[in-house]
C-alpha positions in Angstrom: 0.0 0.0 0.0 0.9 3.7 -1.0 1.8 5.6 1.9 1.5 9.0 -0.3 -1.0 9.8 -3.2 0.5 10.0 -6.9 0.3 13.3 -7.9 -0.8 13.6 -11.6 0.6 16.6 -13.5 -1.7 18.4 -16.6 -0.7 17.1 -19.7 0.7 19.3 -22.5 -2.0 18.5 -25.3 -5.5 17.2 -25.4 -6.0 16.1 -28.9 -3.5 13.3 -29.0 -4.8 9.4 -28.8 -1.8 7.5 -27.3 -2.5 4.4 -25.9 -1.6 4.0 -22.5 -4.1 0.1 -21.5 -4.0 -3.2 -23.3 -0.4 -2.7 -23.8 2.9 -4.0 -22.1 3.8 -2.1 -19.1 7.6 -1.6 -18.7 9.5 0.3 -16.3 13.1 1.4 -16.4 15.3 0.1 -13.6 16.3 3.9 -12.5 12.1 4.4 -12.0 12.6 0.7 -10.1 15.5 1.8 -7.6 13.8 5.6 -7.1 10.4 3.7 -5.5 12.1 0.6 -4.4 9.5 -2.2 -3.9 6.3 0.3 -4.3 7.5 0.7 -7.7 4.8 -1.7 -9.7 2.1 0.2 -7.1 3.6 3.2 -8.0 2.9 2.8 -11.3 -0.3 1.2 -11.4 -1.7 4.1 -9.6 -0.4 6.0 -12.0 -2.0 4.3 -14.9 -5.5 4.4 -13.7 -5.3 8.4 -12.7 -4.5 8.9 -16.4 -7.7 6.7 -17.2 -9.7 9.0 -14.3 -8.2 12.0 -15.6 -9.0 12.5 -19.1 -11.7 9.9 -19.5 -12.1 11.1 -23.5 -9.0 9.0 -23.9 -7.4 12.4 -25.5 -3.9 11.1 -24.0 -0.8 13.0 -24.7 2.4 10.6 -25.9 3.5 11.8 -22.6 2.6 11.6 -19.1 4.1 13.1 -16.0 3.6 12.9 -12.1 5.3 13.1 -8.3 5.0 10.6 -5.7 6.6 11.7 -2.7 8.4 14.6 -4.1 9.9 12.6 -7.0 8.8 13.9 -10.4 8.8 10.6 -12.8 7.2 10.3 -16.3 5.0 7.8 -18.2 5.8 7.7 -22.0 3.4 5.6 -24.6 4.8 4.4 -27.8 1.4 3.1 -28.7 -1.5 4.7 -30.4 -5.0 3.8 -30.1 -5.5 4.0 -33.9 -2.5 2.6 -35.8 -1.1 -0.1 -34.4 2.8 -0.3 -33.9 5.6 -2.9 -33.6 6.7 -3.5 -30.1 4.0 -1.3 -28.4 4.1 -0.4 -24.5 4.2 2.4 -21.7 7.4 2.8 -20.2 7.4 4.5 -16.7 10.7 6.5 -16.2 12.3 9.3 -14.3 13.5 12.3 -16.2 17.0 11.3 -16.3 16.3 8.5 -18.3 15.3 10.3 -21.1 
């Protein structure tokens, strides 16, 4: 259990259709060592707040939130109308990018 709440930042655009469910979820092992063994919860919570956020589905490529003070990013390379090779959501921190 989260001992915080995610934070959800506003995203950038609202006309966008990136895919961010029904597709792998991966998450880089600098997000893993920054949350330790919250990091799946971590980013599950994440996930669904983007779902409760913009229930249109008008999801930005690009996604980015705090939990406890720590400003990580949710990145899909997946879009709900074409559909690409290798397609997932990768949860990083800034750094990785």
């Amino acid at each position: 259990m989260l001992t915080e709440k995610v934070i959800m930042n506003e995203q950038e655009f609202s006309d966008n259709h990136y895919q961010f469910f029904g597709v792998p979820m991966v998450c880089t092992p600098a997000f893993r060592d920054a949350f330790g063994e919250d990091y799946a919860l971590v980013a599950f919570a994440a996930q669904q707040m983007i779902a409760e956020k913009y229930p249109d589905k008008n999801w930005d490529y690009l996604q980015t939130f705090s939990y406890k003070g720590i400003s990580f990013w949710c990145i899909a390379d997946a879009d709900q109308k074409e559909h690409w090779k290798e397609e997932h959501i990768t949860f990083l921190m800034p750094s990785d990018y």
